[in-house]
C-alpha positions as CSV (number, residue, x, y, z in Angstrom):
1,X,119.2,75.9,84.9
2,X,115.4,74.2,84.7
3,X,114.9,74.3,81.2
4,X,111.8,75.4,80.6
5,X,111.8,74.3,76.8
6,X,109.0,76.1,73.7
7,X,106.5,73.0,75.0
8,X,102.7,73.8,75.5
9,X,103.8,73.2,79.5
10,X,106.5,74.1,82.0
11,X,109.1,71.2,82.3
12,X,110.1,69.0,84.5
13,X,107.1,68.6,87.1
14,X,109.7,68.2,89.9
15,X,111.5,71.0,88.8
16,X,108.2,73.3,89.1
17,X,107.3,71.4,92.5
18,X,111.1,72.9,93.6
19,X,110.6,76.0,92.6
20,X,107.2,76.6,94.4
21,X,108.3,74.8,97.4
22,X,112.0,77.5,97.8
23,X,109.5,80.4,96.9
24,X,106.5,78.9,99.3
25,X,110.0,78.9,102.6
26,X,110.8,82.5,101.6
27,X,107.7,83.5,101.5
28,X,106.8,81.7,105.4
29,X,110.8,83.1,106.3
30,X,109.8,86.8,105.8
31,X,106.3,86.5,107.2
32,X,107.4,85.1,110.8
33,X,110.0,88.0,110.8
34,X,108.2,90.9,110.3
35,X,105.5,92.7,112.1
36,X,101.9,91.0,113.1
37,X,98.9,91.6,111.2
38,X,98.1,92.6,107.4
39,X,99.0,95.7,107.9
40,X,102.2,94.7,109.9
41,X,103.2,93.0,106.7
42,X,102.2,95.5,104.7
43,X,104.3,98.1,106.6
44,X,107.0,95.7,106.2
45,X,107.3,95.9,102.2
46,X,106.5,99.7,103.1
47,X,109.6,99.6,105.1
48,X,111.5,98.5,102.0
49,X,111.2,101.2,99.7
50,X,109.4,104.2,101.0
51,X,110.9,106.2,104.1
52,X,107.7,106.6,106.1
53,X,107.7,109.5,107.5
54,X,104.9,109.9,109.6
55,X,104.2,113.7,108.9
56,X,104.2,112.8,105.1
57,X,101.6,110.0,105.3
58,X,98.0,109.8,105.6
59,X,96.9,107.8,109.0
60,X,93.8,105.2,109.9
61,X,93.7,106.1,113.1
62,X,96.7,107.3,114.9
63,X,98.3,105.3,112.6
64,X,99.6,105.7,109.7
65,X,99.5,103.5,106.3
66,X,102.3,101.6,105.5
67,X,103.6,104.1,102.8
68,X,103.9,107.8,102.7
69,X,101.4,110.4,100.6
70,X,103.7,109.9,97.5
71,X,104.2,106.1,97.8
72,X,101.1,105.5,97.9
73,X,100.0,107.3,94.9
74,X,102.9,105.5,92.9
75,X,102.3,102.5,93.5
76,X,98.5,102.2,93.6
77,X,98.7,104.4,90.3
78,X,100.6,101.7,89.2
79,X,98.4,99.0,90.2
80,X,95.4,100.3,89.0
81,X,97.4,101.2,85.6
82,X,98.3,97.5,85.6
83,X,94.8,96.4,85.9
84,X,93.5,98.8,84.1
85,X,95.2,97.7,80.6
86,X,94.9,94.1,81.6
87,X,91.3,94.1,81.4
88,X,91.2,96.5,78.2
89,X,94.7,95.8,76.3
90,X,95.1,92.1,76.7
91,X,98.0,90.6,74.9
92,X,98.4,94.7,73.5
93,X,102.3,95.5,73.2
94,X,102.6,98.2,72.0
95,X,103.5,101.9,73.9
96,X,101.2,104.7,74.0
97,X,101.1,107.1,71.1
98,X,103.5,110.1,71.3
99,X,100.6,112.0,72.4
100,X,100.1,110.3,75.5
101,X,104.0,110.1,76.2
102,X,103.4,114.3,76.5
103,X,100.8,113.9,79.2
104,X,102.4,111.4,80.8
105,X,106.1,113.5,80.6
106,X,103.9,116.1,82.3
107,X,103.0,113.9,85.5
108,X,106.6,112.6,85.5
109,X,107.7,116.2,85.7
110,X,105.6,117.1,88.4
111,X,106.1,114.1,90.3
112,X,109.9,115.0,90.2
113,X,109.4,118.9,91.4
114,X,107.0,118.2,94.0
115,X,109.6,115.4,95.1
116,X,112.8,118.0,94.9
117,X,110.9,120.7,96.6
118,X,109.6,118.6,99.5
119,X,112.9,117.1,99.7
120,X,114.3,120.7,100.4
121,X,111.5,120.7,103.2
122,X,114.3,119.0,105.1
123,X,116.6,121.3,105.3
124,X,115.9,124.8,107.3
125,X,116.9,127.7,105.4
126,X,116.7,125.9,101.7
127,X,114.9,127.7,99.3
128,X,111.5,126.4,98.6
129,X,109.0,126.5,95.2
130,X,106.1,126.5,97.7
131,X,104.4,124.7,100.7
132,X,103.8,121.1,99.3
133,X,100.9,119.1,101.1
134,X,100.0,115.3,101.8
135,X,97.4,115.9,98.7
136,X,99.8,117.3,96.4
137,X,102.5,114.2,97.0
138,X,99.3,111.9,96.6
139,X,98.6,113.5,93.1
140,X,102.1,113.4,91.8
141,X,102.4,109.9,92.6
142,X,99.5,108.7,91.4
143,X,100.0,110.2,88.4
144,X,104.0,108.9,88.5
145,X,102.4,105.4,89.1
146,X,100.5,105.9,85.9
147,X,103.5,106.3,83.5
148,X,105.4,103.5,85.1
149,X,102.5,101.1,84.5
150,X,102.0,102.3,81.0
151,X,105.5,101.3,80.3
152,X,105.6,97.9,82.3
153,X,102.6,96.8,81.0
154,X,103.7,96.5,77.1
155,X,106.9,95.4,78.0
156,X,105.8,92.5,79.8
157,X,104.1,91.8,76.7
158,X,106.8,92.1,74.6
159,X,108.4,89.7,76.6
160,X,106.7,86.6,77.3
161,X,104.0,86.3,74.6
162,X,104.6,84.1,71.4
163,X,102.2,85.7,69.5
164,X,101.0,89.3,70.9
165,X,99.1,92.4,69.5
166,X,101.7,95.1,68.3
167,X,98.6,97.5,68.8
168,X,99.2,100.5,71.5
169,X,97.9,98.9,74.9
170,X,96.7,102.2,75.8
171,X,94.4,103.1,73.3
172,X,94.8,106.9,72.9
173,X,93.2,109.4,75.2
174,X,89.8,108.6,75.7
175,X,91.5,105.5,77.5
176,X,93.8,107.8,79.1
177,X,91.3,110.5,80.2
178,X,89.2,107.3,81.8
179,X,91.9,106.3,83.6
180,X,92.6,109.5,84.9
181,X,89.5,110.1,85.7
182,X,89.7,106.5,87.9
183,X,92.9,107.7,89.2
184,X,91.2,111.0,90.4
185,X,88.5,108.6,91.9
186,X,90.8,106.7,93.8
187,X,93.0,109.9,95.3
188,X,89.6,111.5,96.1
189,X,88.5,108.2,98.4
190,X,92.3,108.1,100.5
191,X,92.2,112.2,101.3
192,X,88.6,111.8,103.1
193,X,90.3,109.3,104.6
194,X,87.2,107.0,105.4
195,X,89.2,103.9,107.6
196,X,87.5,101.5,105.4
197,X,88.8,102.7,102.8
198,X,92.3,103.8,103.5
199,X,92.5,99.7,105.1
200,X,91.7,98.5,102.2
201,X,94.1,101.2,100.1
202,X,96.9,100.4,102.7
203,X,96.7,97.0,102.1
204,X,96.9,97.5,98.0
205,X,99.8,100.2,97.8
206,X,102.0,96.9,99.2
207,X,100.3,95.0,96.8
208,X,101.5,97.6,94.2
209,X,105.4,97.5,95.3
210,X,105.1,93.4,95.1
211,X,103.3,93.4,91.9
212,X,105.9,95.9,90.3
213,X,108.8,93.6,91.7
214,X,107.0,90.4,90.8
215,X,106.9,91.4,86.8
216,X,109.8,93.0,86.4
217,X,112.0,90.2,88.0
218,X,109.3,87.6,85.6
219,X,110.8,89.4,82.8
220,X,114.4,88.8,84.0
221,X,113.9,85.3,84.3
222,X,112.4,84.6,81.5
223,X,115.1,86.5,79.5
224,X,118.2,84.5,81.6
225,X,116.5,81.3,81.0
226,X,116.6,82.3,77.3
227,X,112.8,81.8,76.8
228,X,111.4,84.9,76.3
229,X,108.5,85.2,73.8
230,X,107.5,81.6,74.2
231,X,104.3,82.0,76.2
232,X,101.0,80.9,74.8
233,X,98.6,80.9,77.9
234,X,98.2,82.8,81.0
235,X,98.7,79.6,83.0
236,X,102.5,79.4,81.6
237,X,103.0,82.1,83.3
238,X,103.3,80.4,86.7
239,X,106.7,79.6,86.6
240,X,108.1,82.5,85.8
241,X,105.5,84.6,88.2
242,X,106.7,82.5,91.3
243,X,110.3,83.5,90.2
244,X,109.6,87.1,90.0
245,X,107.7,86.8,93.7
246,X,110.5,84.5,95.2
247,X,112.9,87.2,93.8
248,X,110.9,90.9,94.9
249,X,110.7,89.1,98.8
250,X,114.3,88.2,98.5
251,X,115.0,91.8,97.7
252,X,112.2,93.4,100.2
253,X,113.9,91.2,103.0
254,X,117.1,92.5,102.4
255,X,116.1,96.1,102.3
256,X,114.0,95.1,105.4
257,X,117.0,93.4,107.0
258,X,119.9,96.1,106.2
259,X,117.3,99.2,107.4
260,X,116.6,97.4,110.4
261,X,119.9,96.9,111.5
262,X,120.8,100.8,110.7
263,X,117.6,101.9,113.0
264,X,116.9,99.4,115.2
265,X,112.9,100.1,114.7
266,X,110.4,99.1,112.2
267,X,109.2,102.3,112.4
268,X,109.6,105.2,109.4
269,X,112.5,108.4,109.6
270,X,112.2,110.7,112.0
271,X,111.9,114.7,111.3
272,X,114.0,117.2,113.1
């Protein structure tokens, strides 16, 4: 264990210098074994945890983005969540008032019937709700994507800080009806699908699945190394962030590793 001690800074340098270096070789391992390009890369955390179908994802091009409809609005929903309360919470903590837990019980609800129902798609013959569309899986994401990062985000804050603000981190519905209305925004500028813009939205939904990994698996490390709720400043942080990272492309390269060795392709399911 690198003891990581209630100092103002991490501890020992060489342990730090060791821990960057491991993360810095998985990191270079995964990037010479997957797929060329940003996007290839992108595709590759894709590949991980969203079954790409091609028929359920929006393209740039004749290609399509590296995660399907729903994927995408999950976890750039949760991205923009994240950033959202980082830039108007701060150290915040607390969860959402029980208001807000309705609306957001409403997109998690909807997220999981649009999901059931297209899921019966599959099967010819099941019974069907109604005809779902690339749109519709985009909404329910995104709006999935919103409730996880409303969670995530005061827990992480629970976590590591020393001294945080037990205030809401989302601060009622006026800060919930903004970013909505972002979230809208975002949605709106992937189904006109302008290539710029679906790129650049490509490239952030596997920023999204990383980010997700990367905080959650902070948390647990900080909690195993028994020094949770010892953080003072951001820049503390680094240990435990390069932990989380090393651990979420230790995970994505398994999940990489045991799908391709079931498919033999890097490419998503196949219908019918």
């Amino acid at each position: 264990m690198i003891p990581l001690g209630k100092s103002s800074s991490w501890q020992p340098a060489a342990g730090k210098s060791l821990i960057f270096l491991v993360v810095g070789l998985l990191l270079l391992g995964w990037l010479l074994n997957t797929p060329a390009g940003l996007l290839g890369k992108a595709d590759a955390v894709g590949y991980a945890v969203c079954h790409r179908i091609d028929a359920r994802s929006f393209h740039l091009g004749a290609r399509q983005l590296p995660l399907c409809s729903r994927c995408t609005g999950m976890f750039l929903g949760a991205l923009l969540g994240l950033a959202f309360q980082y830039f108007t919470a701060g150290r915040r903590a607390g969860m959402p008032h029980w208001g807000v837990w309705l609306v957001l019980g409403v997109f998690v609800a909807a997220f999981a019937v649009d999901g059931a129902n297209s899921f019966l798609h599959l099967f010819p013959g099941a019974p069907e709700l109604y005809e779902t569309t690339n749109l519709i899986r985009l909404l329910t994401g995104t709006g999935m994507g919103l409730a996880i990062a409303l969670v995530i985000y005061p827990t992480f804050n629970q976590t590591i800080w020393r001294r945080m603000d037990p205030r809401p981190a989302l601060q009622g519905f006026r800060a919930l009806g903004a970013l909505v209305l972002l979230a809208l925004l975002m949605d709106w500028m992937i189904w006109i699908e302008n290539p710029l813009l679906l790129y650049v939205f490509g490239l952030l939904s596997a920023l999204g699945v990383v980010s997700l990994l990367m905080m959650i698996y902070a948390v647990f490390w900080l909690m195993l190394l028994k020094t949770d709720n010892q953080i003072e400043r951001l820049s503390q942080m680094a240990v435990p962030l390069a932990l989380g990272f090393g651990t979420a492309i230790v995970q994505i390269a398994l999940f990489n590793l045991v799908r391709f060795l079931m498919t033999g392709t890097w490419d998503g399911f196949q219908l019918g």
